[in-house]
N, CA, C and O atoms as a MOPAC input file, in Angstrom:
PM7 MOZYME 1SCF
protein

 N      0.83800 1    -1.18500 1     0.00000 1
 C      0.00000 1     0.00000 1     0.00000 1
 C      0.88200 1     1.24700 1     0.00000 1
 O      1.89700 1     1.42000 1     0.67500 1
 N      0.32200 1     2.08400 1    -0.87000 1
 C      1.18900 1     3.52000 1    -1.04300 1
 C      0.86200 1     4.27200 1     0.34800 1
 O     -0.15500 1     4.05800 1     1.00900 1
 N      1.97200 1     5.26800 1     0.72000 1
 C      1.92200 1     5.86000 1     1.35900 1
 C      1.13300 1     7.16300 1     0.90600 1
 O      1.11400 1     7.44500 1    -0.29200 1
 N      0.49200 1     7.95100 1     1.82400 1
 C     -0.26600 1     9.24700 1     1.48100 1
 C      0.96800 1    10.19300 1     0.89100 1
 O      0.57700 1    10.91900 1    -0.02400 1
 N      1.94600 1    10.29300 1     1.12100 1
 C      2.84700 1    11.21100 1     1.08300 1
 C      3.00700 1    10.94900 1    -0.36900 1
 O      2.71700 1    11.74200 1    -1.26500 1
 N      3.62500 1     9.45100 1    -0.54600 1
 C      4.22900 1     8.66500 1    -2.12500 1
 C      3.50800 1     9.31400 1    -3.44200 1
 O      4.18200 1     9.40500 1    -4.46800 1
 N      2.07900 1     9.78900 1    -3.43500 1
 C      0.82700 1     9.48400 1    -4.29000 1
 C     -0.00600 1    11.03300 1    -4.03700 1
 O     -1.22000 1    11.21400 1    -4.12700 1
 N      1.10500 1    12.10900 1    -3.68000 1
 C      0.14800 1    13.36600 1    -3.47700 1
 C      0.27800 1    14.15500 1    -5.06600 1
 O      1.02300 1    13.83500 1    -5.99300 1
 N     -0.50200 1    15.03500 1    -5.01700 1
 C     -0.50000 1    15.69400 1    -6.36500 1
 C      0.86700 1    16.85000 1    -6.19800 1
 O      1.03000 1    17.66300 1    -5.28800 1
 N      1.44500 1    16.68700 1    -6.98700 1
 C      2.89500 1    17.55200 1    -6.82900 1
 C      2.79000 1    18.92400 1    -7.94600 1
 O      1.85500 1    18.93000 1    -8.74700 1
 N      3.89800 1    20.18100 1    -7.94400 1
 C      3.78600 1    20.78600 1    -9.19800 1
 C      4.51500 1    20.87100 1   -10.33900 1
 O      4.79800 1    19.72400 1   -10.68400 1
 N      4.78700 1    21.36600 1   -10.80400 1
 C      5.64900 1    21.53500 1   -12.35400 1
 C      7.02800 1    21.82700 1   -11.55100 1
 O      7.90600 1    21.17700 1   -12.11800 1
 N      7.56100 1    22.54100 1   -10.46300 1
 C      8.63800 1    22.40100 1    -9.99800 1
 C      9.14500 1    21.51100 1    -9.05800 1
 O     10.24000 1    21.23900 1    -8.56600 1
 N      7.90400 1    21.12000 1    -8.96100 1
 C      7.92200 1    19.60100 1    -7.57300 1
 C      8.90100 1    18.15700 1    -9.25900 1
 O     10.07600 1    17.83700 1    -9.43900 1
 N      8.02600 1    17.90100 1    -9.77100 1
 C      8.07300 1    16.90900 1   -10.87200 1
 C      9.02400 1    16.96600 1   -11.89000 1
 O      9.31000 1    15.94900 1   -12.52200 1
 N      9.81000 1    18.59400 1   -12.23400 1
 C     10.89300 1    18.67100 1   -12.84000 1
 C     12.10000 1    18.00400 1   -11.80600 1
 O     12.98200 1    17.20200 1   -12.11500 1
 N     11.83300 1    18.59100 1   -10.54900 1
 C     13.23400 1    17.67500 1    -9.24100 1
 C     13.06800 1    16.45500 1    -9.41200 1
 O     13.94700 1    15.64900 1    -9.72000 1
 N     11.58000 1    16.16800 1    -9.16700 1
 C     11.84300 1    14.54600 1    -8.92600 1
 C     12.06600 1    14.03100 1   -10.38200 1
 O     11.78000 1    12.83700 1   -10.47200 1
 N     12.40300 1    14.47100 1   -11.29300 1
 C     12.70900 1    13.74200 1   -12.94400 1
 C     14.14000 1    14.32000 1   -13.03800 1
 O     15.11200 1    13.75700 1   -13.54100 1
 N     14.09800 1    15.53900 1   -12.46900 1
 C     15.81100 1    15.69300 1   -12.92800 1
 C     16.37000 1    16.66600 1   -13.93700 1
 O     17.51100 1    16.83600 1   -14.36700 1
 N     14.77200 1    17.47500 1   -14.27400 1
 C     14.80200 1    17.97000 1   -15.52900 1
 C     14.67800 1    19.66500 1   -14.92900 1
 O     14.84500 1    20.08100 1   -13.78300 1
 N     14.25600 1    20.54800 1   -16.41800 1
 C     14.34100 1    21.38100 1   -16.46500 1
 C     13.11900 1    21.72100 1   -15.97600 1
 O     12.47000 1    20.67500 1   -15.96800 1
 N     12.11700 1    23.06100 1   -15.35600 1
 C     10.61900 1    23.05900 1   -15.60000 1
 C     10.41600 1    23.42600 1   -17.16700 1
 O      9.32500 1    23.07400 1   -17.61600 1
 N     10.91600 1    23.79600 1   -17.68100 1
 C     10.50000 1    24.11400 1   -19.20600 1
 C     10.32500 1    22.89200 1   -19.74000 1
 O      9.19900 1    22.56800 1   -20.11800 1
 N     11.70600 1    21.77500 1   -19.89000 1
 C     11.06500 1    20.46300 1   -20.54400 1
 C      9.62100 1    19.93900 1   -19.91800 1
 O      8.83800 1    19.54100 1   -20.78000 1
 N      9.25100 1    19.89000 1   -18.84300 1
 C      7.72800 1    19.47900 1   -18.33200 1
 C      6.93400 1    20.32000 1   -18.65200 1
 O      5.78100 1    19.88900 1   -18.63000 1
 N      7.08500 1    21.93300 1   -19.11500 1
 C      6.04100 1    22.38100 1   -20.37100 1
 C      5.95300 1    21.69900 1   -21.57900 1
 O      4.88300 1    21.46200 1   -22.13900 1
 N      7.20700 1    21.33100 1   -22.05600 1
 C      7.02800 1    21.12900 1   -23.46700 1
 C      6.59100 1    19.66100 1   -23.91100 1
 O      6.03400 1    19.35500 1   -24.96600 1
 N      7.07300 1    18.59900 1   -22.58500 1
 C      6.18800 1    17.42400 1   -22.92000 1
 C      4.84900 1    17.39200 1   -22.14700 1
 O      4.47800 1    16.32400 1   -21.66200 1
 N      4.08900 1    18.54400 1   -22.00600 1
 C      3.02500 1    18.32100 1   -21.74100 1
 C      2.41300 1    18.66100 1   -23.00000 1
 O      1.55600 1    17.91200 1   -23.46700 1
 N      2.74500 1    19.65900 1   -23.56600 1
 C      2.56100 1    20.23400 1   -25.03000 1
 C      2.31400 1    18.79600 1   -25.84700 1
 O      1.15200 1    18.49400 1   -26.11800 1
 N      3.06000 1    18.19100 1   -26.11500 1
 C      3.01900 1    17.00800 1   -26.55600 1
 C      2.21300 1    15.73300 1   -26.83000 1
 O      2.43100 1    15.03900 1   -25.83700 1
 N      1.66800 1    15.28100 1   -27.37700 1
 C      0.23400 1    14.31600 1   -28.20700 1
 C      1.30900 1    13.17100 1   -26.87200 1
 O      0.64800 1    13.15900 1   -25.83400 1
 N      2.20700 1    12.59600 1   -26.74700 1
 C      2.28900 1    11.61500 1   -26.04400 1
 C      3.00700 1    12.34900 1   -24.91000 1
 O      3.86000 1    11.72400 1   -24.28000 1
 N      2.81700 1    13.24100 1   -24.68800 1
 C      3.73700 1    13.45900 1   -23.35100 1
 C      3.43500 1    13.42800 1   -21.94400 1
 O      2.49400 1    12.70000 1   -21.62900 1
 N      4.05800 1    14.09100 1   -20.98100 1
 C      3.92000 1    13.25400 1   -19.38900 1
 C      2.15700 1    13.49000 1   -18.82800 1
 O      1.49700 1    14.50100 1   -19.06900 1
 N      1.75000 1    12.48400 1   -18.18200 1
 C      0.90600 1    12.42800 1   -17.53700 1
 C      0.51700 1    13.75400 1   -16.99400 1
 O      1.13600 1    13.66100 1   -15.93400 1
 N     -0.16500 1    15.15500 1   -16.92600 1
 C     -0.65200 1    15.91400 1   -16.25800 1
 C     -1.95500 1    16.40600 1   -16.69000 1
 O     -2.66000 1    16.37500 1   -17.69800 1
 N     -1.99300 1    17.15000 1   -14.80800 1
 C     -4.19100 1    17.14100 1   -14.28200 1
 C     -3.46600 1    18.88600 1   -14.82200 1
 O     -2.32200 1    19.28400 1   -14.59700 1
 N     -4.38400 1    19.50000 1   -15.42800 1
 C     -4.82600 1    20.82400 1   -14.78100 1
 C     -5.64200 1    20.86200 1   -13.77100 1
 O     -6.55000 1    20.03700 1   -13.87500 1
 N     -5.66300 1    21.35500 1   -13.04900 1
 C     -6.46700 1    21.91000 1   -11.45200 1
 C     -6.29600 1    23.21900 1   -11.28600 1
 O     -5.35900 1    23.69900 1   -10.64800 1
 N     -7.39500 1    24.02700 1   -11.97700 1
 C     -7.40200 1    25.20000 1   -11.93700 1
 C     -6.47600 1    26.23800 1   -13.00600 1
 O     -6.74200 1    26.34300 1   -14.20300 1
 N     -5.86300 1    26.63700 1   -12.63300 1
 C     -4.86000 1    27.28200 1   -13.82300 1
 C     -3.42400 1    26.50600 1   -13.50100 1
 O     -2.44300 1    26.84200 1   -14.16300 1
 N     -3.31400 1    25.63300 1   -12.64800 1
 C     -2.01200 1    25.04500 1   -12.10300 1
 C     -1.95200 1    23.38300 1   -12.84200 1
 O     -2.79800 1    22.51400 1   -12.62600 1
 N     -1.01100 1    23.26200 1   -13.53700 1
 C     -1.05100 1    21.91600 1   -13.59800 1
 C     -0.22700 1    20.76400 1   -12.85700 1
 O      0.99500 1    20.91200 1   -12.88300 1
 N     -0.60900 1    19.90100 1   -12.35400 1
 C     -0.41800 1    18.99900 1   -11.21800 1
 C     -0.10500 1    17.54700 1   -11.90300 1
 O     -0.47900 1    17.20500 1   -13.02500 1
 N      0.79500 1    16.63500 1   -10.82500 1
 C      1.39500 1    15.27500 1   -11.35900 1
 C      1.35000 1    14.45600 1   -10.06800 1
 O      1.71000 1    14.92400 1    -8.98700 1
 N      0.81100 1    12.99400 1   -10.25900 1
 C      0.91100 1    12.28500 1    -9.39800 1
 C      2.42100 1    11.39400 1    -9.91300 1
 O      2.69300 1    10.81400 1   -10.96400 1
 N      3.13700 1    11.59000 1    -8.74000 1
 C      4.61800 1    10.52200 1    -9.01100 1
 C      4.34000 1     9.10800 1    -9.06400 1
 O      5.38400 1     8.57700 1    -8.68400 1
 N      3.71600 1     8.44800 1    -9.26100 1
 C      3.14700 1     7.15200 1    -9.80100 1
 C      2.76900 1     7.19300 1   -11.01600 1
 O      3.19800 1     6.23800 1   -11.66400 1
 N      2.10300 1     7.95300 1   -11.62400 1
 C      1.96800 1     8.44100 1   -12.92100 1
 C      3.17500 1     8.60700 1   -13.76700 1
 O      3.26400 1     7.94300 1   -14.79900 1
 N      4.15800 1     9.47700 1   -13.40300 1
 C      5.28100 1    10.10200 1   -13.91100 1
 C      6.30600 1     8.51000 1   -13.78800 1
 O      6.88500 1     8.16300 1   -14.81800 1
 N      6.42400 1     7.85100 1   -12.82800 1
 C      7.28300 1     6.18500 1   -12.34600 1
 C      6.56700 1     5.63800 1   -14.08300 1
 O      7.26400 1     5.37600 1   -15.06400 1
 N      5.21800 1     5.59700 1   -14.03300 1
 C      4.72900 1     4.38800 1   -14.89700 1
 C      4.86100 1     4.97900 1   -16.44000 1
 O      5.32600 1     4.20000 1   -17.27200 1
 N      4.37000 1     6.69500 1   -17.00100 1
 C      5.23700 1     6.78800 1   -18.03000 1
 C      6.62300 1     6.97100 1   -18.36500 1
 O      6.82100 1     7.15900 1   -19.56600 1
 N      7.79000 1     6.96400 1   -17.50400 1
 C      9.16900 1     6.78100 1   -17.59700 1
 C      9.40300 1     5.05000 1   -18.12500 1
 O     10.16700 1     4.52600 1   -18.93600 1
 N      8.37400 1     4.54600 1   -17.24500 1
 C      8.45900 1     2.73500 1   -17.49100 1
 C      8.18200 1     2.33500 1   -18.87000 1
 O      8.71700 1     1.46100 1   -19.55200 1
 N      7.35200 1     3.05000 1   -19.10800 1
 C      6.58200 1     2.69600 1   -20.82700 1
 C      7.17100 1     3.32400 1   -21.84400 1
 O      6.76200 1     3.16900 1   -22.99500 1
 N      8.15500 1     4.07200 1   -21.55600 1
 C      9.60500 1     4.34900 1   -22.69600 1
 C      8.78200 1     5.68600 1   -23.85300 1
 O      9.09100 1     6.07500 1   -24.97900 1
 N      7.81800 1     6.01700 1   -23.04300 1
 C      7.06500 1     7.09100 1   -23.72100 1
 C      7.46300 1     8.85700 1   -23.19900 1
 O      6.88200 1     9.93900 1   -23.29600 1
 N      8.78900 1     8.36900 1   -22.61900 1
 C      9.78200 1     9.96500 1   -22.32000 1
 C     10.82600 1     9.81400 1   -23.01500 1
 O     11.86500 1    10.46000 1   -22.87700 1
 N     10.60100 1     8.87100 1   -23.88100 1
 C     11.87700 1     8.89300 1   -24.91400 1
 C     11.36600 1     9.41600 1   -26.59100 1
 O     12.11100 1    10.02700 1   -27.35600 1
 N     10.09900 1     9.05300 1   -26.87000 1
 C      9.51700 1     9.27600 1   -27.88300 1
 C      9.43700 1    10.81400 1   -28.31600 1
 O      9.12400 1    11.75000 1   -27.58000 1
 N      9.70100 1    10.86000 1   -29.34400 1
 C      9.94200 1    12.15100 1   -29.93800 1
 C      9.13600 1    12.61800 1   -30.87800 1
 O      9.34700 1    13.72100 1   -31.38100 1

C-alpha cells in the first residue's frame, strides 16, 4: 500500500526535481500528443509521481 505522502498531487517544480529535468522540458512534454501524464487543477497543472514512475516505465519519455 502507497503511502499518502508517495501518491500526493505535486507541481511543475515539484516533478521537474523529482525527474531531474528542467521546468520548461515538463512544459514542453506536456505540449506534446504523447507526453507526461498531467491534471490541470485550476490554472495550475499537477502530477501524481506514480503516474510520472509508470510513463518513464513505458519508454514514452523517450519518444519524440
Amino acid at each position: 500500500m502507497l503511502e499518502f505522502n508517495e501518491d500526493k498531487w505535486i507541481s511543475i517544480e515539484e516533478a521537474a526535481n523529482y525527474l531531474g529535468v528542467n521546468k520548461d522540458t515538463i512544459r514542453n512534454w506536456i505540449k506534446k500528443e504523447n507526453g507526461i501524464p498531467a491534471h490541470k487543477i485550476g490554472k495550475l497543472w499537477r502530477f501524481k509521481k506514480t503516474e510520472l514512475d509508470n510513463w518513464i516505465k513505458s519508454g514514452q519519455s523517450a519518444m519524440k
